[in-house]
C-alpha positions in Angstrom: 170.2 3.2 58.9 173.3 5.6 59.3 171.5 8.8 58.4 168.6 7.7 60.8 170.6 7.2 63.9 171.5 10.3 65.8 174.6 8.4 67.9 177.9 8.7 66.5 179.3 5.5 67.2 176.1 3.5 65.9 177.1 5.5 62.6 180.5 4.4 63.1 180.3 0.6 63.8 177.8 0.4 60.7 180.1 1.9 58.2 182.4 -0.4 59.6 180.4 -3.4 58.8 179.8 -2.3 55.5 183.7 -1.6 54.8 184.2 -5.0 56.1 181.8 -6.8 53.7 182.8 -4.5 50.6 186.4 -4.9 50.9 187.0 -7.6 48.6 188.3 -6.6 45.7 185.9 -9.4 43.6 182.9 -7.1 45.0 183.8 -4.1 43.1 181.2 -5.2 40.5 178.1 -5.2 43.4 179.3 -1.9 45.0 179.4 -0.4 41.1 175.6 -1.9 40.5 174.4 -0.8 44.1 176.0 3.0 43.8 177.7 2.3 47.1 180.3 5.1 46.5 177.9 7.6 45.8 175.5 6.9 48.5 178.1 6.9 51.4 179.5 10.0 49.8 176.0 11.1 50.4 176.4 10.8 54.0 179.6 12.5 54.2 178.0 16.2 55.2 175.9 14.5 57.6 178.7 13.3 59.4 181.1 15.9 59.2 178.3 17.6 61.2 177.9 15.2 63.6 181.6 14.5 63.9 181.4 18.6 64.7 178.4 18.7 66.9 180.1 16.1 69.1 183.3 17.4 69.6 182.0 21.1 70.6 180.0 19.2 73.0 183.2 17.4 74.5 185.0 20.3 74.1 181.9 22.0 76.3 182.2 19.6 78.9 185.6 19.2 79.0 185.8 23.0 80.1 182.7 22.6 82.3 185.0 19.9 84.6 187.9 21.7 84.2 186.2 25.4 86.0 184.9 22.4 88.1 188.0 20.9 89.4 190.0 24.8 89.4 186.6 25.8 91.7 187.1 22.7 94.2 191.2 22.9 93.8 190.5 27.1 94.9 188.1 26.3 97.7 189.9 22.9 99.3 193.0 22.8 98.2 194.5 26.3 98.5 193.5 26.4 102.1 195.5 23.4 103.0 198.5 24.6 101.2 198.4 27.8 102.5 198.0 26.2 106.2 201.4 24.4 105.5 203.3 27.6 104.0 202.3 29.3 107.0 203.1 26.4 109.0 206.4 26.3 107.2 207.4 29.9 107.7 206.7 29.8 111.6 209.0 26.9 111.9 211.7 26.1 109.5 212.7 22.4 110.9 208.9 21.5 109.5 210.1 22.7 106.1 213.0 21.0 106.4 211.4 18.2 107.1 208.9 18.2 104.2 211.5 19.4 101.9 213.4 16.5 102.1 210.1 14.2 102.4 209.1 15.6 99.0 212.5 15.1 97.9 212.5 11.9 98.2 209.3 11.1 97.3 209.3 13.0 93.5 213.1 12.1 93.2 
């Protein structure tokens, strides 16, 4: 079933089951007579690469939302801010104003 399944966490809640059920220490005979050890340590190259395969694809999307997020923060965001700098610079009593808003607000 574990090498069958190509979803991590189906691999992971399975292994867990069978930890669960072996964990007795008056099983040890069964999990000698069944070659438990052996056949999980089978499985260990297969999910090393899946443990892999998944994280470069997390790692892949996690940089796919972050050039997201830096694209929208460029092409919303900046404006704004530099609306209020410029806003700022024109007339000091607004920065004043915010300065102390912000101030207070973070502090």
């Amino acid at each position: 079933m574990c090498s069958r399944s190509s979803d991590l966490w189906v691999i992971a809640e399975a292994l867990d089951v069978i930890f669960d059920v072996f964990a007795e220490d008056h099983l040890d005979g069964i999990c000698q007579k069944i070659s438990l050890v052996e056949k999980l340590s089978h499985l260990l190259p297969l999910l090393k690469g899946k443990v892999s395969f998944t994280l470069n694809i997390y790692f892949l999307k996690y940089i796919l939302i972050t050039i997201t997020k830096n694209s929208l923060f460029d092409k919303l965001v900046n404006p704004i801010v530099a609306c209020f700098i410029r806003l700022c610079l024109v007339n000091r009593q607004i920065f004043r104003q915010l300065v102390s808003f912000y101030s207070y607000v973070l502090f």
